[in-house]
C-alpha positions in Angstrom: 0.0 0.0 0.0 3.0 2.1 0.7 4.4 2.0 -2.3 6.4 4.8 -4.5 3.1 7.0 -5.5 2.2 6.5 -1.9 5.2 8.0 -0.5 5.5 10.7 -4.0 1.8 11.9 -3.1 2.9 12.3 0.5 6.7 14.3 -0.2 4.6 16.5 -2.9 1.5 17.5 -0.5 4.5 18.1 2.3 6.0 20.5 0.2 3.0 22.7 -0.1 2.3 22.0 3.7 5.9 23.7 4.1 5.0 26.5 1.9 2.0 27.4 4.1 3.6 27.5 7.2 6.3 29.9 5.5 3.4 32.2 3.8 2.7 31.9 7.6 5.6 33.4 8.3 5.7 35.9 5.8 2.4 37.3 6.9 3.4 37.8 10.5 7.0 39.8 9.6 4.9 41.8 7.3 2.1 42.4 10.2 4.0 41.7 13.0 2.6 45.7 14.7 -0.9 43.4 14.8 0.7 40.5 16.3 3.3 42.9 18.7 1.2 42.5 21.8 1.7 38.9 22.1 4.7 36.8 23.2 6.9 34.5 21.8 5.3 31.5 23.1 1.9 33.1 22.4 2.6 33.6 18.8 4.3 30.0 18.3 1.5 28.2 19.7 -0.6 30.5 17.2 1.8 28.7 14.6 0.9 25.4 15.4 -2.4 26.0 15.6 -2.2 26.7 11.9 -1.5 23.5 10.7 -5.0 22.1 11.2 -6.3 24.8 9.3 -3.5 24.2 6.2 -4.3 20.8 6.4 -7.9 21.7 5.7 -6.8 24.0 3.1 -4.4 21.9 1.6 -6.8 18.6 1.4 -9.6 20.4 -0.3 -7.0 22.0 -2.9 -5.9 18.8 -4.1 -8.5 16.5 -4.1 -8.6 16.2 -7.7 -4.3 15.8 -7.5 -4.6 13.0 -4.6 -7.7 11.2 -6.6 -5.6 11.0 -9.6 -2.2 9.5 -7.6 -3.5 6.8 -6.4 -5.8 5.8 -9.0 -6.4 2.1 -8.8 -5.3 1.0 -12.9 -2.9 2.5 -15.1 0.7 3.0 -14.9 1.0 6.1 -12.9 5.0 6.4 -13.2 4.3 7.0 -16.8 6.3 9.8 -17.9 3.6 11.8 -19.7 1.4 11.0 -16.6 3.8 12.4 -14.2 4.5 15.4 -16.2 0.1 16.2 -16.1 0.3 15.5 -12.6 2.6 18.4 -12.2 1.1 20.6 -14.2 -1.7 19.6 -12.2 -0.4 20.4 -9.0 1.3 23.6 -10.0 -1.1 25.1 -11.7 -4.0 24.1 -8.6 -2.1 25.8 -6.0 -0.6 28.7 -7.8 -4.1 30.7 -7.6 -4.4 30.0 -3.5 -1.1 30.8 -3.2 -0.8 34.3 -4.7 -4.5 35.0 -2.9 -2.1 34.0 0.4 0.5 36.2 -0.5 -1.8 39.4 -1.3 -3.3 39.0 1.7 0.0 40.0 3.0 -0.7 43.7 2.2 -4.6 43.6 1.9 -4.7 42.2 6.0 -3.7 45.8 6.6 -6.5 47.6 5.0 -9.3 44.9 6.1 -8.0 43.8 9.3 -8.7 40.1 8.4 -8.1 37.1 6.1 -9.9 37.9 2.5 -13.1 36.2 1.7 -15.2 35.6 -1.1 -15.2 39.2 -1.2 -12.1 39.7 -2.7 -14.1 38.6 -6.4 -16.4 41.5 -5.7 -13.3 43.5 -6.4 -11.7 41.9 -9.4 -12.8 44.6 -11.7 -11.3 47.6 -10.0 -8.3 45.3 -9.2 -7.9 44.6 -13.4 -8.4 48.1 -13.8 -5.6 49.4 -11.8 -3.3 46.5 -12.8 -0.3 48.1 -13.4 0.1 50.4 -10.8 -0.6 47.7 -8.2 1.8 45.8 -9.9 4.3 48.5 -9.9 3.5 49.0 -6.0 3.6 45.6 -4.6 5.9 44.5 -7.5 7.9 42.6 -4.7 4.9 40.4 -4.0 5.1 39.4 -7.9 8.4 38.6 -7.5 7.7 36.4 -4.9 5.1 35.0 -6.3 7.2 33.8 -9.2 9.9 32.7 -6.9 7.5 30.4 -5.3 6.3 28.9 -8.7 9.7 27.9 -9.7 10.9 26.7 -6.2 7.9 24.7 -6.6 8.5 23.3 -9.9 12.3 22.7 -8.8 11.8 21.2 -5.5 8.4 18.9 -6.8 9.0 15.3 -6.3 10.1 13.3 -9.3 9.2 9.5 -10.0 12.2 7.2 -10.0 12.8 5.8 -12.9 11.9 2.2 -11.5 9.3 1.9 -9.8 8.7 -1.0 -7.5 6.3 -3.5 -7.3 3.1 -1.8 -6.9 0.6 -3.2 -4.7 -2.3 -5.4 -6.0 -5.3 -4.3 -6.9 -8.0 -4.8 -4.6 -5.1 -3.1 -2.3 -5.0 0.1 -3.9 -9.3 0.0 -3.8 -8.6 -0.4 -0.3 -5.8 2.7 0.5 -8.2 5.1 -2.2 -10.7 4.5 0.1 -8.2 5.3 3.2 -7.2 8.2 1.5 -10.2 9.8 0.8 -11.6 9.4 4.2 -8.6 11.0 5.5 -9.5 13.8 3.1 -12.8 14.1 4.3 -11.7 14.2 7.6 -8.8 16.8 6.9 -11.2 19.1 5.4 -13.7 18.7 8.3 -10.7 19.3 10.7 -11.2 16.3 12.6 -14.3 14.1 14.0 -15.3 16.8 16.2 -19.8 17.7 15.1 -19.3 20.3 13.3 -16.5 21.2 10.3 -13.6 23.5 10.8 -14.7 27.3 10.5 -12.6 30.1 10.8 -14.3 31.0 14.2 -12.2 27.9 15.7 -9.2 29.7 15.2 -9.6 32.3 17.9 -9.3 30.5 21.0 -6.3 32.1 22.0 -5.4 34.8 25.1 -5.2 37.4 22.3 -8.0 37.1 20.3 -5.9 38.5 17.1 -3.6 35.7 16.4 -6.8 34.0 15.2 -5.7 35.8 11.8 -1.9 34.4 12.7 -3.5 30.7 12.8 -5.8 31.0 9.6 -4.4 31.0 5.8 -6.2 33.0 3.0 -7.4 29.8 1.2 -9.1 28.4 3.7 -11.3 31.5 4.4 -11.5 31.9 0.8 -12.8 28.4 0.4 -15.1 28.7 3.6 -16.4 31.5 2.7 -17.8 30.4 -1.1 -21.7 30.6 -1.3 -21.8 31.7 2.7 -23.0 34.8 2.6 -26.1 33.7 4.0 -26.7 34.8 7.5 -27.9 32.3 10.3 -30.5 34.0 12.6 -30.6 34.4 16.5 -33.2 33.9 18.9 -31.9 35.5 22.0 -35.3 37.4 22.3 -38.9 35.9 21.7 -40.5 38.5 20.0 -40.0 42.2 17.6 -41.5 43.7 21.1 -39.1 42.1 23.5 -36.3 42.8 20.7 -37.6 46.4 20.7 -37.5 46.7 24.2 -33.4 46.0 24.8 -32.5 48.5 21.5 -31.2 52.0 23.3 -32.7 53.5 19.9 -36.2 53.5 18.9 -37.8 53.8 15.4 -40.0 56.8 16.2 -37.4 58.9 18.0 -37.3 61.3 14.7 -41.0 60.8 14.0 -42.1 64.6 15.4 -39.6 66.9 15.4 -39.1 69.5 18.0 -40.0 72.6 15.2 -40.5 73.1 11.7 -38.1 72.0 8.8 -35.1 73.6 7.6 -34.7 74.2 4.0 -30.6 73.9 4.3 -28.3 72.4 2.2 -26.0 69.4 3.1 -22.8 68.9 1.8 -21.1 65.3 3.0 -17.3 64.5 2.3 -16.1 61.5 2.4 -12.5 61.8 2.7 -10.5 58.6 1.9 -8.3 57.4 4.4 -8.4 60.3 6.4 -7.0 57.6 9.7 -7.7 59.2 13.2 -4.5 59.1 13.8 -3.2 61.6 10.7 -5.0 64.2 12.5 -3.6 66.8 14.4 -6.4 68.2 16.3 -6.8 64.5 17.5 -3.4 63.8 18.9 -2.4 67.1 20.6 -1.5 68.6 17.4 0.5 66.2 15.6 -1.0 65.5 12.4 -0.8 66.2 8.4 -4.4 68.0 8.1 -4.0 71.8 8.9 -6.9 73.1 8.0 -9.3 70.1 8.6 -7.8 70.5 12.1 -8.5 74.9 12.0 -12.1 73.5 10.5 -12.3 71.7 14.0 -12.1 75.1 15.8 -15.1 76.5 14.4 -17.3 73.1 14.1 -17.4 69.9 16.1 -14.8 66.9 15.9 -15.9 64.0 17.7 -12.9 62.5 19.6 -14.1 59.4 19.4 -15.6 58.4 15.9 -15.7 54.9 14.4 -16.5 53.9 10.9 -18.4 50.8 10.4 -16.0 48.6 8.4 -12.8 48.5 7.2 -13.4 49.4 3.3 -14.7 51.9 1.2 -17.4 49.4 -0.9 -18.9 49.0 3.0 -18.7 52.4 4.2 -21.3 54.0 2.0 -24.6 52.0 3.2 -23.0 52.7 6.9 -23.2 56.5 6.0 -25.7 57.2 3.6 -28.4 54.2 5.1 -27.4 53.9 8.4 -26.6 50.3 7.6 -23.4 49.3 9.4 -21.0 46.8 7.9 -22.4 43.5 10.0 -22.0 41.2 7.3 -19.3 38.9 6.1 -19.3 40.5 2.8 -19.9 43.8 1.8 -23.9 44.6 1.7 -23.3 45.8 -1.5 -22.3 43.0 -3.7 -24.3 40.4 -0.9 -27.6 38.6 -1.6 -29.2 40.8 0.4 -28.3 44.2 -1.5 -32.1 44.6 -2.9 -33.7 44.8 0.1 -35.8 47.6 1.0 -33.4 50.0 2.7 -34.3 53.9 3.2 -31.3 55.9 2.4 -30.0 59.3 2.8 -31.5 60.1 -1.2 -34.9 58.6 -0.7 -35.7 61.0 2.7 -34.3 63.7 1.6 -35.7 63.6 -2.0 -38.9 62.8 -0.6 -38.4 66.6 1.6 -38.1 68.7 -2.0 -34.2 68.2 -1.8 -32.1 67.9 -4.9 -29.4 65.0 -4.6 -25.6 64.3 -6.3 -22.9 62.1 -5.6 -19.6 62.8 -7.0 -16.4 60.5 -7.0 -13.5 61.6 -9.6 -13.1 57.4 -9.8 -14.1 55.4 -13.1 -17.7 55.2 -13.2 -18.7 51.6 -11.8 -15.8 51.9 -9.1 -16.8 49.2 -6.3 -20.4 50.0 -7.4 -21.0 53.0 -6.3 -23.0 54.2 -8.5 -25.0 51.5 -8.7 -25.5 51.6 -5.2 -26.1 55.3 -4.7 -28.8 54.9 -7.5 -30.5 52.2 -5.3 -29.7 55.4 -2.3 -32.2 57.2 -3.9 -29.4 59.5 -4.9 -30.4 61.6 -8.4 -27.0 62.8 -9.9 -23.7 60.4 -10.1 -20.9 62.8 -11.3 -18.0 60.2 -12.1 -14.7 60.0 -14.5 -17.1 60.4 -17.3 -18.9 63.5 -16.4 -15.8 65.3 -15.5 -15.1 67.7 -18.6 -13.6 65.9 -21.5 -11.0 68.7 -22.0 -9.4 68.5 -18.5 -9.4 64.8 -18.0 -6.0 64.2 -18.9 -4.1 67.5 -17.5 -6.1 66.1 -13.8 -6.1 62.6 -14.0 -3.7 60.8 -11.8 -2.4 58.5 -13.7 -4.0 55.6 -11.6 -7.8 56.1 -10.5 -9.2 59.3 -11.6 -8.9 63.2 -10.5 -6.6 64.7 -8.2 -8.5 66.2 -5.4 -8.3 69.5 -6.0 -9.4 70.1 -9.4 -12.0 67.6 -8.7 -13.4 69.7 -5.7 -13.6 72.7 -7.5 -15.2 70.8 -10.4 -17.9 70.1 -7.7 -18.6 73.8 -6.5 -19.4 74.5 -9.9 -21.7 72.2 -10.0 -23.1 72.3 -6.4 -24.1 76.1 -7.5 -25.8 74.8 -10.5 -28.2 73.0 -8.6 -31.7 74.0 -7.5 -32.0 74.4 -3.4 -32.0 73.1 -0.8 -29.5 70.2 -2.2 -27.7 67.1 -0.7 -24.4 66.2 -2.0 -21.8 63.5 -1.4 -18.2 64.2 -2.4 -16.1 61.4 -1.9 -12.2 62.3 -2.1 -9.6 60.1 -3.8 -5.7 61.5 -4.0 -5.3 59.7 -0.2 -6.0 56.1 -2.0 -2.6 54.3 -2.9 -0.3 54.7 -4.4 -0.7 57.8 -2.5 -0.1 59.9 -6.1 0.7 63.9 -5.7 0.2 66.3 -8.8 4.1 67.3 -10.0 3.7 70.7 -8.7 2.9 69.7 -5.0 5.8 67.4 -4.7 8.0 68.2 -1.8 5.2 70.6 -0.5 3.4 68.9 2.5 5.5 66.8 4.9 6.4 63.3 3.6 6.0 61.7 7.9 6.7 57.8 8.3 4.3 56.6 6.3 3.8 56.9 2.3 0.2 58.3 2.7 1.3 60.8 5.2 2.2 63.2 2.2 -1.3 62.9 0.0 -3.3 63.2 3.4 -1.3 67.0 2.9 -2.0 67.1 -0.8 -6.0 66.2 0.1 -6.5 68.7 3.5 -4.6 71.4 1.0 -7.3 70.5 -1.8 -10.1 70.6 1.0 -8.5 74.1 1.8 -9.0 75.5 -1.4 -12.6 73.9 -1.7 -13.7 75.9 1.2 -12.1 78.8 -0.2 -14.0 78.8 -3.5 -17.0 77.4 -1.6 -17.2 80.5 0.4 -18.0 82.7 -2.1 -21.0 80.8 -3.3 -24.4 82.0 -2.2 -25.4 78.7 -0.9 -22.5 78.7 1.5 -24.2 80.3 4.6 -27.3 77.9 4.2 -25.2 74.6 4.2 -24.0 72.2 7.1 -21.0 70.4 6.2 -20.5 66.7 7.5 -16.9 65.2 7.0 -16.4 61.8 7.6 -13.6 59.5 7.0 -14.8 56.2 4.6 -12.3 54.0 6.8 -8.6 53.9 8.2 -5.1 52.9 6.8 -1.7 52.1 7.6 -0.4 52.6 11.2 2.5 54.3 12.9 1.2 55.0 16.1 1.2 52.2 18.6 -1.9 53.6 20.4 -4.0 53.2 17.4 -2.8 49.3 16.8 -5.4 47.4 18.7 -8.8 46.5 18.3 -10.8 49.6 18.4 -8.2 51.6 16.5 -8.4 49.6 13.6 -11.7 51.9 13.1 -10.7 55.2 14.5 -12.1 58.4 11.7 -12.9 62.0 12.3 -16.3 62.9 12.0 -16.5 67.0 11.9 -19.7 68.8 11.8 -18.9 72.3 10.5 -21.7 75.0 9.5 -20.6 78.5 8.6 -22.9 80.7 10.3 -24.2 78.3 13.3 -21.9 77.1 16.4 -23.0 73.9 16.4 -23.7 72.3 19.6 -22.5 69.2 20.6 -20.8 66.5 23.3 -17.8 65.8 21.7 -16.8 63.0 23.8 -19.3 60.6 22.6 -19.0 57.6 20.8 -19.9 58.3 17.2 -20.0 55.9 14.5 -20.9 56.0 10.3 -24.2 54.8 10.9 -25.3 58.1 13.1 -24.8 60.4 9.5 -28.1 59.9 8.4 -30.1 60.0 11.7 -28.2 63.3 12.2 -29.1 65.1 9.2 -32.7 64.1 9.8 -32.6 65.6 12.8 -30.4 68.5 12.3 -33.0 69.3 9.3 -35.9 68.5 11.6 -37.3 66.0 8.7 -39.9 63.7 10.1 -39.3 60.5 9.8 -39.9 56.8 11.3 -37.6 55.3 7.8 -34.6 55.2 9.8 -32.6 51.7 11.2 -32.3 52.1 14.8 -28.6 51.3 14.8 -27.6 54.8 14.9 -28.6 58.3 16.8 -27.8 62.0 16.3 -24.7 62.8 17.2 -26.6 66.6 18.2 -29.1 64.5 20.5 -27.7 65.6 23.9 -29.9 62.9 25.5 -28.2 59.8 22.9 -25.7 57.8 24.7 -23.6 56.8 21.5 -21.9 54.0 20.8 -20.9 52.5 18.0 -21.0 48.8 16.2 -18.2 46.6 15.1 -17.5 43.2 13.2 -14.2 42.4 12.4 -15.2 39.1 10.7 -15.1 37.0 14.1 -16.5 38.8 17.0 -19.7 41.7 17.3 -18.9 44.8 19.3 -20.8 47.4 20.9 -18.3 50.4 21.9 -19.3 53.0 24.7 -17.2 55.3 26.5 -17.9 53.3 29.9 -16.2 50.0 27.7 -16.8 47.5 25.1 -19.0 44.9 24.9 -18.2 41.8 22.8 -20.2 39.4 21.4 -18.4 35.9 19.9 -18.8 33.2 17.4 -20.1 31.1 20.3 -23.0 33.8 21.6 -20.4 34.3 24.5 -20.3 37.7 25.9 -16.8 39.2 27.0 -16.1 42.7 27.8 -13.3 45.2 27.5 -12.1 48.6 28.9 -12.2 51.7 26.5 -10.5 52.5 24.6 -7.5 50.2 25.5 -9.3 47.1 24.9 -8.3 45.3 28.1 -10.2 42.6 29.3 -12.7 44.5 32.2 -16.0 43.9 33.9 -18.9 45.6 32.6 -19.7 48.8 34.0 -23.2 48.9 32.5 -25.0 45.3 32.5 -27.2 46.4 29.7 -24.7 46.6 27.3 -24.3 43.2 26.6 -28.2 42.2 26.6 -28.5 45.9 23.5 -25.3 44.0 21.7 -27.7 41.0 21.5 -30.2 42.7 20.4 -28.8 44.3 17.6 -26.8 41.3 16.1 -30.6 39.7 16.3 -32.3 42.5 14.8 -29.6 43.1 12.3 -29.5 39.5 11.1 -32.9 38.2 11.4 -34.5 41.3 9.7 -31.7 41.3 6.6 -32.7 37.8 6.1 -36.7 38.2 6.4 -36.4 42.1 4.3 -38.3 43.4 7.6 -35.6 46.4 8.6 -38.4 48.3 9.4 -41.1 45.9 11.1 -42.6 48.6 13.1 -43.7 50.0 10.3 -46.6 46.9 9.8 -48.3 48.1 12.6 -48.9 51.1 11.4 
């Protein structure tokens, strides 16, 4: 039964096994800051916790390679045979292997092993081939080094094979085999199958993405989008009862509405931590931080996700990023959902969305069509004549043409009007117009010096904005869509993974507000309801207006694993296992909680957010009406 393509199977599937744990390896240097907090012993254990998970991985890979091995007839030493096997073999693991070694760099912007979702993004990722090769072209190199190495180092036949065993023999080890495949891919005999949940059983919860490899989450998460619903409380009344927001809490406004304008930026990458006015003046956003003087930053703002694609349903539906995938390439993306374009169209307002991107750019404009939004000003709307001297030479416009290009259009529009401007020089590779080069400090990081070139361009927007007769009349919202990279070891844990501004800023009002509050994406559109004084009972109740002096605040988390529910008096987290465990803020230590409730409204809204995006009942109250 042992015989030589016995023992060739077994050297060949060992030398991908090796490979993993060095990817492994690889991904820790490259993200060791998210690893820093644990020790040595911590992190090794994390290591050989891996291997069940690579054995999973590396089963269901080659299923088809370990079928055709040890098939029972024919003369697998064959030359020709041997040389399909490798082809075989190379060419099955090269696509899991490269999606291992992007997810180097793309852990990083997501804060955990790539899904499915990562095909949601193959478009924009074709598009913008060559300057991501350019960028990362050390991760092609590597890539092609591991190809080779693995054509070198694969197994060869011997050129005599021995006796092979008879036949009923290799019936018998084909059957062997593939229950031990069956069994590697379930992860053992335990009820149910390895899930990426099983790997975070460690002290620190983070070397869960240490123990995990990108093709098994890949694999597990094929056709899983589908959302499994909780019963934690018997009824929509009882559910109702344990949510700190309810549905009518903007039905009758406290006066009559105002006709104002709205004007949200959405300023990519815009990290907490590049901004001055929110770390004692060491930043790379001057004027956003001389903006903060005269409107209201909230210290402690979260956005909902980790990407841009989930960051616009969190801010212009209130509809925080609690799914595996993003909600806007997920099964559940035409469900009913009142957004910021349907409320406010439905008040008399005019509504645009402009993003200097290619049109189609992680669906945006599909998505802010199904946001009620009117207008989508794109790549192709821009004027044909200045597309080339603005374009970047990667995605689109440089800022500051670009957010000129939209004051002049803003002040076309009939009033009161709601725009979205959503920023792009701050995207990598981080790409400054000739003329600015050497202008705004470069810092530690590469985006440090286009977060300069976009506050400078947000500058000059103002500047030209202020002249405009609408300018008096407008409240300007500006939000961060999610973080980036990290230099500050304060902002390397848990929560800071999140941490944006969120800067309320109206040029003849002092705005009024607790600036200490947790604030989140998903507040945006309950605020400019109430801030309008719009009536309205179309709202989720995940968020609250940040100008509501009588709202708590919090905001909600999911980092693929674990729920969260942050509040200035701690954390509340809710696991793969419906265990509740709770944390100090912001530092994320483990800590007893200081408000029993917390845990209970967590529940609450993982149930309602689940159960009603699978049933297309967001806004049951509304039945009983």
């Amino acid at each position: 039964m042992f015989d030589s393509s016995f023992q060739l199977l077994l050297r060949r599937l060992g030398l991908v096994f090796l490979l993993y744990t060095l990817l492994r390896a690889v991904f820790f240097i490259f993200n060791f800051n998210h690893f820093a907090e644990a020790s040595a012993g911590q992190v090794a254990l994390a290591f050989v916790h891996g291997l069940r998970f690579d054995v999973a991985a590396l089963v269901a890979i080659n299923s088809l390679f370990i079928l055709l091995s040890l098939l029972p007839h024919g003369n697998l030493q064959h030359p020709k045979y041997q040389r399909t096997l490798q082809w075989l073999f190379v060419l099955t693991n090269a696509p899991f292997i490269a999606l291992a070694l992007v997810d180097v760099e793309f852990f990083k912007f997501i804060g955990r092993r790539s899904g499915n979702e990562v095909l949601t993004i193959t478009g924009d990722v074709l598009g913008q081939l060559g300057q991501l090769a350019s960028y990362y072209w050390y991760m092609g190199i590597g890539f092609l080094g591991l190809m080779i190495s693995i054509a070198k180092l694969y197994p060869k036949s011997v050129a005599i094979p021995e006796k092979t065993p008879v036949l009923w023999q290799r019936y018998l080890r084909l059957v062997l085999v593939a229950g031990f495949v069956v069994l590697g891919i379930r992860g053992g005999i335990q009820l149910k199958p390895l899930r990426p949940a099983h790997a975070f059983v460690h002290e620190h919860a983070t070397l869960g993405h240490l123990s995990l490899n990108t093709p098994f989450t890949f694999i597990k998460s094929i056709g899983k989008t589908s959302l499994d619903e909780k019963h934690f409380f018997a009824s929509d009344e009882e559910l109702l009862a344990n949510l700190p927001v309810k549905p009518d809490q903007y039905a009758i406004p406290a006066g009559e509405a105002l006709q104002e304008n709205v004007v949200l930026i959405i300023l990519e990458s815009f990290a907490s931590e590049y901004v001055g006015a929110l770390n004692k003046g060491e930043g790379y956003t001057p004027f956003l931080d001389s903006l903060a003087n005269e409107g209201v930053l909230f210290q402690n703002s979260f956005a909902n996700g980790r990407k841009s694609i989930e960051a616009l349903p969190s801010i212009l539906s209130g509809l925080p990023s609690l799914l595996p995938d993003p909600y806007i390439t997920s099964p559940y993306q035409s469900n009913t959902v009142y957004s910021a374009g349907h409320l406010l169209r439905g008040a008399g307002y005019t509504t645009a969305f402009f993003h200097g991107a290619t049109n189609g750019t992680m669906g945006f404009n599909q998505y802010t069509q199904m946001a009620g939004i009117q207008h989508y000003f794109g790549l192709d709307e821009y004027p044909s004549e200045l597309r080339a001297q603005h374009f970047d030479g990667n995605w689109g416009i440089f800022d500051e043409p670009y957010l000129q290009y939209t004051v002049q259009e803003m002040s076309k529009f009939r009033q009161p009007f709601f725009s979205t401007i959503f920023t792009l020089s701050s995207h990598q590779p981080y790409t400054v117009p000739a003329q600015y080069k050497g202008k705004f400090p470069k810092g530690e990081l590469e985006i440090h010096e286009s977060i300069g070139y976009a506050d400078y361009a947000l500058r000059e927007f103002f500047k030209t904005a202020s002249r405009q007769p609408w300018y008096e009349n407008t409240l300007f919202i500006l939000v961060a869509d999610h973080t980036q990279k990290s230099i500050r070891p304060e902002y390397q844990n848990e929560l800071g993974h999140y941490r944006v501004p969120l800067l309320l800023f109206h040029p003849a009002k002092k705005l009024k507000a607790d600036a200490q509050k947790v604030t989140q994406h998903a507040d945006i559109l309950p605020t400019m309801m109430d801030y309008l004084k719009l009536p309205t009972n179309k709202l989720t109740v995940f968020g609250q207006s940040v100008l509501d002096s009588t709202a708590t605040g919090h905001a909600l988390l999911y980092n693929g694993v674990s729920y969260y529910m942050v509040q200035q008096h701690g954390v509340a987290e809710l696991t793969p296992a419906d265990e509740l465990r709770f944390h100090s803020f912001p530092e994320m230590t483990p800590a007893a909680p200081e408000n029993k409730n917390q845990g209970v409204q967590l529940k609450a809204y993982v149930q309602y957010f689940k159960n009603k995006m699978v049933s297309n009942d967001l806004y049951f109250w509304q039945r009983r009406n």
